[in-house]
N, CA, C and O of each residue as an XYZ file, in Angstrom:
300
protein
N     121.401    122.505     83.902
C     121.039    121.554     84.928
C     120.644    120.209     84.329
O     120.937    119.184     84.944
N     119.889    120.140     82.972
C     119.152    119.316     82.810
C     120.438    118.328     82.302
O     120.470    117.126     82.565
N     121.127    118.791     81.796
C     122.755    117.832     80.841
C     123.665    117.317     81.987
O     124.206    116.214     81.899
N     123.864    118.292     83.286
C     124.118    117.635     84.503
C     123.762    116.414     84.908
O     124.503    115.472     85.189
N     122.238    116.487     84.932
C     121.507    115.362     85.938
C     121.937    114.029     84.720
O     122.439    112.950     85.035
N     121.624    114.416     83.476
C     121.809    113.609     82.003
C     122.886    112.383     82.048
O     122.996    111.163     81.929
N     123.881    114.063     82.409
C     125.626    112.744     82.227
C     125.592    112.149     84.000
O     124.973    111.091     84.122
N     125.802    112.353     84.464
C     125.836    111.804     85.726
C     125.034    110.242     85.952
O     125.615    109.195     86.238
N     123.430    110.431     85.721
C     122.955    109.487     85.719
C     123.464    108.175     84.357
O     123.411    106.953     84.495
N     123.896    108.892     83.206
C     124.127    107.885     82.239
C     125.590    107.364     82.597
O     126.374    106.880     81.781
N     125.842    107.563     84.073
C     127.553    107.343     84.137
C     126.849    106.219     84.752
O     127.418    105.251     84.247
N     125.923    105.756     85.565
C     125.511    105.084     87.005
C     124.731    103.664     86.409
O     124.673    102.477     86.730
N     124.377    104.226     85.729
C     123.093    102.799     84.763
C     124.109    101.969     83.372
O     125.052    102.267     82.638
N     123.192    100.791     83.625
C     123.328     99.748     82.095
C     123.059    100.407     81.415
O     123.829    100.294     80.462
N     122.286    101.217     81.234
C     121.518    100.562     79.961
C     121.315    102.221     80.066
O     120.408    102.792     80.671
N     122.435    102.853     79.293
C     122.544    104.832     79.587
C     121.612    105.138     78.136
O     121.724    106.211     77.545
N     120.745    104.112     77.691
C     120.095    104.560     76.082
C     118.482    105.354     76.689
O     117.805    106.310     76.312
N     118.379    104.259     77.890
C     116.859    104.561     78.157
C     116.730    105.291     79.696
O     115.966    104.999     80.617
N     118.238    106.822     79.581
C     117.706    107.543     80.460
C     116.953    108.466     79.912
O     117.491    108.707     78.832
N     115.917    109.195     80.040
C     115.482    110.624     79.788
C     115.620    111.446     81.307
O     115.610    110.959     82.437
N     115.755    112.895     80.874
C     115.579    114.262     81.783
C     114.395    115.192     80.980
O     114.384    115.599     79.819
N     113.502    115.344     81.969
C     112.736    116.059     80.991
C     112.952    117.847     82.453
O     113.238    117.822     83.650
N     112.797    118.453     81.987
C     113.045    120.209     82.894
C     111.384    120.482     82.483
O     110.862    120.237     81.395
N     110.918    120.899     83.357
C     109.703    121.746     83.874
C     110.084    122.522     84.751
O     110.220    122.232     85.939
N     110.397    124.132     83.976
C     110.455    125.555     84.216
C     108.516    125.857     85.218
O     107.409    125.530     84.789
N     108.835    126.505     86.445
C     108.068    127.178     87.334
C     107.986    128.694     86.941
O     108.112    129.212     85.831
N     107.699    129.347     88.361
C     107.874    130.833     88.239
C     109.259    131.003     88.961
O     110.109    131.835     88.642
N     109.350    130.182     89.881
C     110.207    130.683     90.955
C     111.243    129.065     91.011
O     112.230    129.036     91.746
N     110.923    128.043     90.307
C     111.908    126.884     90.497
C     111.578    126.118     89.314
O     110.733    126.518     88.514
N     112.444    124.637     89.121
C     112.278    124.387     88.351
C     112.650    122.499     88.913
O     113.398    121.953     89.724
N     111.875    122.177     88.159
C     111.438    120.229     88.108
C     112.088    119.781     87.155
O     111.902    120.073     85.974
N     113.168    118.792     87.728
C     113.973    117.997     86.804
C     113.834    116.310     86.946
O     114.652    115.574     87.498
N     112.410    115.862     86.212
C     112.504    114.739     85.973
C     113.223    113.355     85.166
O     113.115    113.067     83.975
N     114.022    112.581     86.299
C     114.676    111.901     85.876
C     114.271    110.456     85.837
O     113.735    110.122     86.894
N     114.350    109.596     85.040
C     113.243    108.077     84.308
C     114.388    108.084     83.589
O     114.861    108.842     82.742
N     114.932    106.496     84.408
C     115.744    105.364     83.883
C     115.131    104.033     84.312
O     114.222    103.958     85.139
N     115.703    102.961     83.680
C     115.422    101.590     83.188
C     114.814    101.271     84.474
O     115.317    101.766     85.483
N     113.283    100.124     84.621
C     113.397     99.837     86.012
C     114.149     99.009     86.591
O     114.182     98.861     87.813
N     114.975     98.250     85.600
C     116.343     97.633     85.773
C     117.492     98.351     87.186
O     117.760     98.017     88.340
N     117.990     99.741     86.025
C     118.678    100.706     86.374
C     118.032    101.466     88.584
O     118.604    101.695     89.650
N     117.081    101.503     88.216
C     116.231    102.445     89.469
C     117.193    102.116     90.422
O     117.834    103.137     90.671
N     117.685    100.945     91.220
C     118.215    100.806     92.515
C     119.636    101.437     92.181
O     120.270    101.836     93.158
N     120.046    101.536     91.297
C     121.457    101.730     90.802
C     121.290    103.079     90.949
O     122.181    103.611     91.610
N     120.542    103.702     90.595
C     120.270    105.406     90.890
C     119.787    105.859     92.087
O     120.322    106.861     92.563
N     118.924    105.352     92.651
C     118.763    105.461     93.983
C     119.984    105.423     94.965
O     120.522    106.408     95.471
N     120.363    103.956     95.161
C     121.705    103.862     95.821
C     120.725    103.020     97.139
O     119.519    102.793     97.051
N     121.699    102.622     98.434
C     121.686    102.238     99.360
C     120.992    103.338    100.066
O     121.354    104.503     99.899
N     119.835    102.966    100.987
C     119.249    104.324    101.609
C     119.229    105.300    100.684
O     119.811    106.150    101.358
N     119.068    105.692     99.935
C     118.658    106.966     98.688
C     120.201    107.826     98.886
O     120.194    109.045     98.719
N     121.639    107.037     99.288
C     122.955    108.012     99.102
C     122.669    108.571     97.965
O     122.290    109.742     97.969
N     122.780    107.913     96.856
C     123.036    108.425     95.383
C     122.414    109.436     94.858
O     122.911    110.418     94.306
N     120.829    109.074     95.115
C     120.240    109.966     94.852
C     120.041    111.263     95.934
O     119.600    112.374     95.637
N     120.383    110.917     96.951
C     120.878    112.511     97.031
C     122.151    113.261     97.326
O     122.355    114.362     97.838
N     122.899    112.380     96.872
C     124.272    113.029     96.309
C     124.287    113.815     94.703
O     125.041    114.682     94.262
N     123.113    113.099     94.069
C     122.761    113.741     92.869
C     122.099    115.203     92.998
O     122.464    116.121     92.264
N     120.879    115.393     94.197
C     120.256    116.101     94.639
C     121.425    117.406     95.042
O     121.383    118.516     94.510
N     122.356    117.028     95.995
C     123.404    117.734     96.076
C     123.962    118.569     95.319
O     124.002    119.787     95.493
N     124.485    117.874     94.318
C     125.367    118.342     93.417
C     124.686    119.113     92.609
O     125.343    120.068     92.195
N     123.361    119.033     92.146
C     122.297    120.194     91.255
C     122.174    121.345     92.105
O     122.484    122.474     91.726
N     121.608    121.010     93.555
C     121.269    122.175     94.213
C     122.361    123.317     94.274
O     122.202    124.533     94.161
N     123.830    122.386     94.540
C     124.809    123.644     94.514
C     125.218    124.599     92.942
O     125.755    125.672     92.668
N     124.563    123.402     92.168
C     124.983    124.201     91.016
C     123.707    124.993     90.461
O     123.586    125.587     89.390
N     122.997    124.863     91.270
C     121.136    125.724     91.223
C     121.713    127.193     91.925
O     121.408    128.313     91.515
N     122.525    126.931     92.962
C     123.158    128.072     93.931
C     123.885    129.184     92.888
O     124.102    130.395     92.946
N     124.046    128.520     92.273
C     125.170    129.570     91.456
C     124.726    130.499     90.305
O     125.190    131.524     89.806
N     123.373    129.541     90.030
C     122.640    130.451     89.242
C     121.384    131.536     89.917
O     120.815    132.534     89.475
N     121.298    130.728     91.265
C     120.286    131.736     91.773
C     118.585    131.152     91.325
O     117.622    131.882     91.090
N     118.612    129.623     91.306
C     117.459    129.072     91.272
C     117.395    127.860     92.156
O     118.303    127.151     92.589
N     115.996    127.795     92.328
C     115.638    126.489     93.074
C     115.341    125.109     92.511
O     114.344    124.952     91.807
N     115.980    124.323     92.728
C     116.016    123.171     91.644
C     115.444    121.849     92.383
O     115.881    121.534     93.490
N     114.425    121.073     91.710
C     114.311    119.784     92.456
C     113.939    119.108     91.921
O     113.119    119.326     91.029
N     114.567    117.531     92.364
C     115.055    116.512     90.941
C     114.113    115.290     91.219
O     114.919    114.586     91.828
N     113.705    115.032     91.207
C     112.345    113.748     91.100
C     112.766    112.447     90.253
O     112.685    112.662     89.043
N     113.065    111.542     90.486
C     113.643    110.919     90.176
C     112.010    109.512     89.900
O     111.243    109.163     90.798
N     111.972    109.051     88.485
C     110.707    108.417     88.253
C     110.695    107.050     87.561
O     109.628    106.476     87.345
């Protein structure tokens, strides 16, 4: 999940040096904090938050497949 959110976001931003993903494992889910440039932020967000939750999207279904709950915080 965490190399997902990784490449995706470093496709979307300038400046793909100063994204980090950091994963915080739960019992039952797991926190995928994502912190890019505050440059970058609107570029990841998107218009009305599309992007970011088209990003949200695309983890959750691939959270589906493993049989976890995933949620992406974007910082």
């Amino acid at each position: 999940m965490k190399e997902l959110v990784e490449l995706l976001a470093k496709a979307l931003v300038d400046h793909p040096e100063m994204v980090t993903v950091d994963l915080i494992e739960k019992e039952k889910s797991c926190v995928i904090e994502l912190r890019v440039a505050p440059d970058d932020m609107g570029k990841v967000i998107g218009k009305q938050g599309r992007i970011a939750k088209a990003i949200r999207t695309v983890v959750k279904a691939a959270a589906t497949k493993e049989r976890k709950k995933v949620t992406v915080e974007i910082i």
